[in-house]
N, C-alpha and C positions, 0 to 999 in steps of 0.2 A: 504494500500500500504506500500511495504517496504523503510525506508528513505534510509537506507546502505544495502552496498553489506556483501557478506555472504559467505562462507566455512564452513566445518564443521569442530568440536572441536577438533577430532581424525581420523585416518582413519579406512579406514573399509576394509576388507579382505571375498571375497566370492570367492565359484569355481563352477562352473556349466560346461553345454556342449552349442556347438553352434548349432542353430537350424538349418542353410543348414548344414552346414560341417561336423555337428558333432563330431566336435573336443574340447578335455575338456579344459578347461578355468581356470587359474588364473586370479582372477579380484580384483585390490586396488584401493580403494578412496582414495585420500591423502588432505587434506588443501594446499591450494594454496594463494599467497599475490594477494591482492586485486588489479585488472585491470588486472590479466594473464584470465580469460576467462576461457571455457572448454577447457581443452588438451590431449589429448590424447595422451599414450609415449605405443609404441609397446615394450614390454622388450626381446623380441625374436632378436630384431633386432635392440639392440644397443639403446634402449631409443628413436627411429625415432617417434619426435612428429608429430601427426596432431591436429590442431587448429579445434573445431566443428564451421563450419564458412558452410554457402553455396558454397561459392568458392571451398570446395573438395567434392563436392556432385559429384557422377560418377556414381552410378545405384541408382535405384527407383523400381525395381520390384520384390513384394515380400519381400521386406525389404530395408531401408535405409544403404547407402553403402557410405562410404568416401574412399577420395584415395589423395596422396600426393609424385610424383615420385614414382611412379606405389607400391607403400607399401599402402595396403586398411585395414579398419578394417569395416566389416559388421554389418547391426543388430544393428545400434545405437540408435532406436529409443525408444523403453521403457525407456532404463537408461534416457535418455537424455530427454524425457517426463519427470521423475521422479524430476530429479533434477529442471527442467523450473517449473514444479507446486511446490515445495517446496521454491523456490525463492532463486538457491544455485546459487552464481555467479561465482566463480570462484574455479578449482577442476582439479586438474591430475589424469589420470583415466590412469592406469597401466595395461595391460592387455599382456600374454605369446602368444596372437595367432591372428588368424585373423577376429575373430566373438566376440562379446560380448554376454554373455553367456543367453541364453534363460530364464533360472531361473523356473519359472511356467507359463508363458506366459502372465504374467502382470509385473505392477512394485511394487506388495503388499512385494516381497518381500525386493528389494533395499529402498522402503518405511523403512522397519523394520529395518534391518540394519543402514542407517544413521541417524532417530531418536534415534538406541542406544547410537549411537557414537556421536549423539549432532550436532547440526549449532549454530554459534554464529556469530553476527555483527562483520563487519569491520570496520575501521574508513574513507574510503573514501565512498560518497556518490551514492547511485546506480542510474542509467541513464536508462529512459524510452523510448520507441521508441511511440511520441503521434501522432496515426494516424488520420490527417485532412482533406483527403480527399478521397472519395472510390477506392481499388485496387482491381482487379480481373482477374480471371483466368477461362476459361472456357476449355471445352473437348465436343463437343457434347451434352449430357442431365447433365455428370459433371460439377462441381461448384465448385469454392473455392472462397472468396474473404473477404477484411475486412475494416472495416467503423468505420468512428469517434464514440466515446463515450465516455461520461465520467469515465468508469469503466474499465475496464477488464472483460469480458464476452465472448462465443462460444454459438453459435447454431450449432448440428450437424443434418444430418438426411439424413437414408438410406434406401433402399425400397429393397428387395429382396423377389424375387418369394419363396422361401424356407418356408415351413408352420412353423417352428421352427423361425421362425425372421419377415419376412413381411415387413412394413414400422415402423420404431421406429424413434425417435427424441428425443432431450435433448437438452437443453438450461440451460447454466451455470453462474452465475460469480464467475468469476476462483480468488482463495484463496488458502493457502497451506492446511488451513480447507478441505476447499471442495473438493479439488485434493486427500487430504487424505480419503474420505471419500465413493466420490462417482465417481472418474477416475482409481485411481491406480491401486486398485484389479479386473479391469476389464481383461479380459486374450484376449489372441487373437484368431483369428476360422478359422477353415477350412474344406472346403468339401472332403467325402471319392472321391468321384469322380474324387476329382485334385490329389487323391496322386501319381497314377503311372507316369503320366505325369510330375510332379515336380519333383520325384524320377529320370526319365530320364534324365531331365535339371541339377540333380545332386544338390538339393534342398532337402529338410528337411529331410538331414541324423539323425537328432538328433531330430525330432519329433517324438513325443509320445501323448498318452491320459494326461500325468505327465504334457504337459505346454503347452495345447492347448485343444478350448473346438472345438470337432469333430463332423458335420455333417455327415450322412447320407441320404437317400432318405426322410427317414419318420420325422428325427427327432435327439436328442442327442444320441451320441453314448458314451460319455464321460459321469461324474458326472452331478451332478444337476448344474444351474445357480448360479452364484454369485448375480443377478441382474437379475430380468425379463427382463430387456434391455442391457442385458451386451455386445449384439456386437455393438450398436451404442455408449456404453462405451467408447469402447474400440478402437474403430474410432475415438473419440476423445483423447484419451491417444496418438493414432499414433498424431494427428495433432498437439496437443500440443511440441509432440520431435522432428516432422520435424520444426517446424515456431519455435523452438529455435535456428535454426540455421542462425539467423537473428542476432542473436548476442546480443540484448537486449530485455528484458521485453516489451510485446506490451500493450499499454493503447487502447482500440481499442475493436467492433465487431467484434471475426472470424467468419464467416460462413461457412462451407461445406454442399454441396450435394451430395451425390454419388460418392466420391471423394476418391481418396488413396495416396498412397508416390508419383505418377509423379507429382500431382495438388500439394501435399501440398509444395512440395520444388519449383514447380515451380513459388507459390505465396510467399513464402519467398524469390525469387531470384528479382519476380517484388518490391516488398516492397523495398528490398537495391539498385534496380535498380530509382526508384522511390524518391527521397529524397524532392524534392518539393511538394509532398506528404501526409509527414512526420517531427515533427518534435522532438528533441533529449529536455530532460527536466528532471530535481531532483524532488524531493518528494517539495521540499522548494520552487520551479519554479512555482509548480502547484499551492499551494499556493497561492503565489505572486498572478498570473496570473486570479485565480479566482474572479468573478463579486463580490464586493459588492453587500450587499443587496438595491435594486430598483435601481443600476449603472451597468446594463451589459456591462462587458469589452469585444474588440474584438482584434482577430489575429492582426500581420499586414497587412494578403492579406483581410481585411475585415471579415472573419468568425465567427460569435459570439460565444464563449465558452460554455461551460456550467460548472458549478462548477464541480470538480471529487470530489468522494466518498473516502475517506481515511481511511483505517482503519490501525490498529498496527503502 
């Protein structure tokens, strides 16, 4: 676990297109003082920040969507996956339009870029959201929800009739290691079947085979896999940038089942709705707070702890 918060050493400068719009993108990281959170400053329209907070969640379909006095910036969930698994806390994210830029349809590449340009600690101490008691979200056969533990970990798992994918699952605990290794470069998918219909809705004017891996009836239509399981990946890479918008690091089981952007923001919004729950603690806290050996210490509503796992 990280004890401080974190930005990075320099910024970073990329330009891609946006995946519905299709409109090309200037995009800036910049370092940020420690407690400003994620921000996002539209530069088309006078620097108008939005805060990546669930409070401006406004659509869910096909892509994560903020909005703040009707000014939106779409498509924030890879970066915003990206920076939650790297453990980047606070960041101004500069952008000319109204989509954040698709890139290859993972986050392998904002991965590359802010390891060039470096993260370094801050001196004030970063704040965990430690989940105490189970929160959940259902949909029908969908699922999302997340449970005490002493770690940080996800289990994902999706089942699709499609011979190219089927039912896959992955079970993680999440590290900027791991995030690097086996979430980031996962890309996002989609079926040829959905594209004239999304095309209508006025959706992925800037998709291409370049940042998305493409079904067919039989099979890929795009390059080889990153991953034999690269779409239940990649379902987690979504889940990880929607449940950042909770505002802190979660100590905690995620779960999803068959779940997308409406479930995962909607379990980030039970989570801050939730606070009895939940509760807010330092790297130094858990510490503290953990059992001596053969003295199990408990909460105050009675719940016995269990030691957390620390690493870094």
């Amino acid at each position: 676990m990280l004890a401080h918060q974190r930005t990075l050493r320099e910024e970073v400068r990329l330009r891609g297109t946006g995946l519905h719009t299709g409109y090309p993108v200037h995009l800036r990281l910049a370092p940020a003082p420690a407690g400003t959170g994620i921000l996002f400053r539209r530069t088309d329209l006078r620097n108008f920040a939005i805060e990546a907070t669930r409070a401006h969640v406004t659509r869910v379909s096909y892509a994560t969507t903020l909005m703040k006095k009707g000014v939106m910036i779409s498509t924030v969930e890879h970066l915003l996956s990206t920076l939650y698994g790297l453990g980047i806390d606070n960041l101004f994210i500069d952008l000319d339009s109204m989509e954040v830029p698709i890139m290859d349809g993972s986050g392998r590449l904002f991965l590359k870029a802010i390891e060039k340009a470096g993260i370094i600690d801050q001196d004030e101490l970063r704040e965990y959201l430690v989940i105490e008691k189970a929160i959940e979200v259902r949909q029908g056969d969908k699922f999302a929800g997340v449970y005490p533990s002493p770690i940080a970990k996800a289990t994902y798992i999706i089942d699709f009739e499609h011979p190219a994918i089927g039912h896959q699952e992955i079970q993680l605990e999440l590290s900027p290691e791991a995030y690097r290794r086996e979430i980031g470069p996962a890309r996002t998918f989609g079926f040829m079947s959905d594209v004239e219909y999304l095309k209508r809705c006025g959706l992925i004017r800037g998709g291409s085979l370049e940042n998305a891996v493409v079904l067919d009836e039989s099979g890929l239509m795009s390059n080889h896999l990153r991953f034999p399981d690269e779409f239940v990946r990649h379902k987690l890479l979504d889940l990880l940038g929607d449940i950042s918008l909770v505002g802190r690091p979660i100590i905690g089981h995620l779960y999803a089942r068959k779940a997308g952007h409406a479930l995962h923001t909607a379990l980030a919004d039970q989570i801050t709705r939730q606070p009895d729950r939940c509760r807010i603690a330092t790297v130094s806290e858990l510490l503290s707070a953990a059992p001596q050996a053969g003295s199990p210490r408990r909460s105050a509503r009675g719940s016995r702890l269990s030691s957390p796992t620390l690493t870094g």
